[in-house]
C-alpha positions in Angstrom: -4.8 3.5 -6.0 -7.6 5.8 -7.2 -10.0 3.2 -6.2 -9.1 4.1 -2.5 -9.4 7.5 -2.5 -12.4 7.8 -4.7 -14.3 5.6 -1.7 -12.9 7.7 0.7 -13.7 10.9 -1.1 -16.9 9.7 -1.8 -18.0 9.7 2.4 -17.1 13.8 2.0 -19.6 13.6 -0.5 -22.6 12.5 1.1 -21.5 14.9 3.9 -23.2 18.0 3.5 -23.0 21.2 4.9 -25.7 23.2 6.6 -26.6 25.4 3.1 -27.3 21.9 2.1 -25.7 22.1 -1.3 -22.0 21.8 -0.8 -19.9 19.0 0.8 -17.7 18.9 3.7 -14.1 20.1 2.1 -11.1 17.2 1.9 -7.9 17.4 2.2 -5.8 14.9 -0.3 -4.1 11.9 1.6 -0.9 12.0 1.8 0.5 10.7 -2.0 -2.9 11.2 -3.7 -1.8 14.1 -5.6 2.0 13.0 -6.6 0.1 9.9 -7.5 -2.6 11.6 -9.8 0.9 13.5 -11.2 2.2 10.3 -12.2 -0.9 8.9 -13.8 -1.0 12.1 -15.8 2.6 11.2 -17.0 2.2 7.5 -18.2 -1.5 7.3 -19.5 -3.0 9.0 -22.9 -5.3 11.5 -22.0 -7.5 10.8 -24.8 -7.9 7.0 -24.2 -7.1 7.1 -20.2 -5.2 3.7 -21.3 -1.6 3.2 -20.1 1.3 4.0 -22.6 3.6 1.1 -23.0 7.6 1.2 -22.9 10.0 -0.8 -25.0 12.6 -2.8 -24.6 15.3 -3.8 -27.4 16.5 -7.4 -27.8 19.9 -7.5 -29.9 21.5 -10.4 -31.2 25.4 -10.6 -32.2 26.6 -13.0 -34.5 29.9 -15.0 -34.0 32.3 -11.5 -34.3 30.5 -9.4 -32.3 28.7 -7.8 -34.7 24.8 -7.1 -34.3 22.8 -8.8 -36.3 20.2 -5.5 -37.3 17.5 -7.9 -38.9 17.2 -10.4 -35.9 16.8 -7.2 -33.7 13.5 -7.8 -31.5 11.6 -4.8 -30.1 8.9 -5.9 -27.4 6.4 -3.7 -25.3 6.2 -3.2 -22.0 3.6 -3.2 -19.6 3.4 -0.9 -16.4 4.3 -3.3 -13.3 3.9 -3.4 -10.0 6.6 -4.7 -8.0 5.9 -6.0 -4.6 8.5 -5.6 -1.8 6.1 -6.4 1.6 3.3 -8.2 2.4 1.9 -7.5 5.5 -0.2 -9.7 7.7 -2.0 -8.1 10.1 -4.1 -8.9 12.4 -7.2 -6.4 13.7 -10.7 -7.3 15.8 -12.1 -8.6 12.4 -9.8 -10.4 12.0 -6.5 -11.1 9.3 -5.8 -9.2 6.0 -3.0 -8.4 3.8 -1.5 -5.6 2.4 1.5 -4.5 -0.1 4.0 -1.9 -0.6 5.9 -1.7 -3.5 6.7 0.3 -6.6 4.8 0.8 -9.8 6.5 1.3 -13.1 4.7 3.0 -15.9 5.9 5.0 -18.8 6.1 8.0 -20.8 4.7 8.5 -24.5 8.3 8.2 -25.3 8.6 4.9 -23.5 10.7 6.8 -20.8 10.1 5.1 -17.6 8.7 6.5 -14.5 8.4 4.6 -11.4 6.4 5.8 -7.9 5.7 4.3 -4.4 2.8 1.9 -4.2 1.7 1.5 -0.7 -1.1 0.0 0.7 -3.5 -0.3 -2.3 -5.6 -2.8 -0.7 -6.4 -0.1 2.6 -8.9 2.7 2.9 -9.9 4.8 5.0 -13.9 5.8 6.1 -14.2 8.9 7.5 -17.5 9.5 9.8 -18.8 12.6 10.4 -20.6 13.4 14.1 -24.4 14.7 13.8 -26.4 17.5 15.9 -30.2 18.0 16.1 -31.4 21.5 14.8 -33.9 23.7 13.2 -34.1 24.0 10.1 -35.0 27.6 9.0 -36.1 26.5 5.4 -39.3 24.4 6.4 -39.0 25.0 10.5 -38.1 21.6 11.2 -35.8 19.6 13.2 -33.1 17.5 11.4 -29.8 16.3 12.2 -27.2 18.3 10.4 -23.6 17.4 10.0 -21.2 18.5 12.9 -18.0 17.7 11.9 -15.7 14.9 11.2 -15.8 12.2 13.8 -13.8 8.8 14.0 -11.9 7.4 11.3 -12.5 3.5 10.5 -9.9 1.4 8.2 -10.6 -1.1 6.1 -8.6 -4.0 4.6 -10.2 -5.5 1.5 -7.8 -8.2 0.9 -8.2 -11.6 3.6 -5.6 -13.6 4.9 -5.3 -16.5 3.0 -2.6 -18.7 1.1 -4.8 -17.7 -2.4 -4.4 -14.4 -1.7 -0.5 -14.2 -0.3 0.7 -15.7 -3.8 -0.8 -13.4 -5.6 1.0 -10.6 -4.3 4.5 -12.7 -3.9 3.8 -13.3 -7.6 4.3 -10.2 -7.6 7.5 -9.5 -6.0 10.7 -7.6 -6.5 13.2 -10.8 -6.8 16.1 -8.5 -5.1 13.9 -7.8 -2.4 10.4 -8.8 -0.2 9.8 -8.6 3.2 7.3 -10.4 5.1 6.1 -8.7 7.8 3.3 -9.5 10.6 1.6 -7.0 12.3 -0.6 -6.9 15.3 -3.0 -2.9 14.9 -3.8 -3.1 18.5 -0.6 -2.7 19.8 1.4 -1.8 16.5 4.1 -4.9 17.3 5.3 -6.0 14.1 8.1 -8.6 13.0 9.6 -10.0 10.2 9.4 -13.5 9.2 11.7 -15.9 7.9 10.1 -17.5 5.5 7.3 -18.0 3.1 6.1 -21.3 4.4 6.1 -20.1 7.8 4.2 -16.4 6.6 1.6 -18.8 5.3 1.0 -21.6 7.4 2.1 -20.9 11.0 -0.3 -19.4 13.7 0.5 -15.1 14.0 1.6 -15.2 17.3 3.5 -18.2 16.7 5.5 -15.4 14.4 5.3 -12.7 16.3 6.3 -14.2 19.5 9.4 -15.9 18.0 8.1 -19.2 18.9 10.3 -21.0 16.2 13.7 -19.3 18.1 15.7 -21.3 20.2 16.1 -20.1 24.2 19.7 -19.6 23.0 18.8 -17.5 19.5 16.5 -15.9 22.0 19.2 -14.6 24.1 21.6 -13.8 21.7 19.0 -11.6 19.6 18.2 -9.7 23.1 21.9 -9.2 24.1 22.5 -7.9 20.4 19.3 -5.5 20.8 20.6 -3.8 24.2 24.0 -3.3 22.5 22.8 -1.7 19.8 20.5 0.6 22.2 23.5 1.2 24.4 25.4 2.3 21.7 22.9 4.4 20.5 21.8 5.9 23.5 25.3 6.4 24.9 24.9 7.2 28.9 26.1 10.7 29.6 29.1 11.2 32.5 
């Protein structure tokens, strides 16, 4: 996660103001700073490596009774448990990204887990530019005006390679596979994995693989559940 918001932070950077020396200021994305809290919390501040928890494997002998000297203690690594992939779908074309949660753990082997989100998304901000004098050397040089548009970027493609190793990944209790189309922020869940992989994105999002009947039945269930919630007023 730090490697996304040391790119971003790093567009501030080159973003200087009009004394020349400092940078445009930054305000923290939203989790970057519970997420730097956690880090602190489950990695030695001396080595910067993670700490490692512990788990205790007993085994009992035909009474019950724990056998102490067959008692196995393993380490644990921190994990990241995937619970969606997204596909989505932009003008450059198909990526993927995750949300999940990551385990670490305390020098004491406590465990700490914290959201995941979107590791494999940044953001580059651009900054607008205006023509002026500069009063140091009396010449004209475009200086920074202010922050301009914001362009995201997916680093991970759409590809079968690249889908496993994030369901690899996932929590066994529960993964969603989600298509998404940016443009018009449409997104839909699908089925299955075979279909998440190997089927056409509209041919998910559009509910091609549905019946005219399943169809029907989904809509009538949807304006129930509208009318329901959105009780008309007498």
């Amino acid at each position: 996660m730090l490697q996304k918001w040391t790119k971003e932070k790093s567009f501030f950077e080159k973003a200087l103001l009009p004394d020349g020396k400092n940078h445009w200021p930054r305000d923290l994305a939203p989790g970057e700073q519970s997420y730097k809290e956690w880090l602190e919390k489950v990695t030695d501040p001396v080595t910067g490596e993670f700490y490692k928890g512990k788990r205790v494997i007993s085994k009992f002998d035909d009474e019950g009774k724990e056998i102490v000297e067959q008692r196995v203690v393993t380490e644990l690594e921190p994990d990241y448990v995937v619970q969606q992939i997204v596909r989505i779908k932009v003008a450059e074309g198909e990526f993927l990204y995750s949300k999940g949660m990551m385990t670490g753990y305390t020098q004491f082997g406590d465990p700490i887990t914290k959201k995941f989100w979107e590791p494999e998304v940044w953001n580059e901000q651009t900054f607008s530019t205006v023509t002026q004098m500069d009063t140091k050397d009396q010449k004209w040089k475009p200086m920074i005006n202010g922050p301009s548009i914001i362009i995201t970027h997916y680093d991970l493609p759409f590809n079968e390679e690249n889908v496993m190793k994030l369901y690899n990944k996932r929590d066994p209790k529960n993964c969603q596979l989600t298509v998404k189309d940016e443009p018009s922020q449409r997104a839909k869940e699908c089925p299955n994995l075979d279909m998440f992989i190997h089927k056409p994105f509209e041919y998910i999002l559009n509910d091609e693989y549905l019946s005219v009947e399943q169809k029907a039945l989904i809509q009538k269930e949807f304006e129930a559940e509208f009318a329901k919630q959105n009780p008309r007023k007498r």
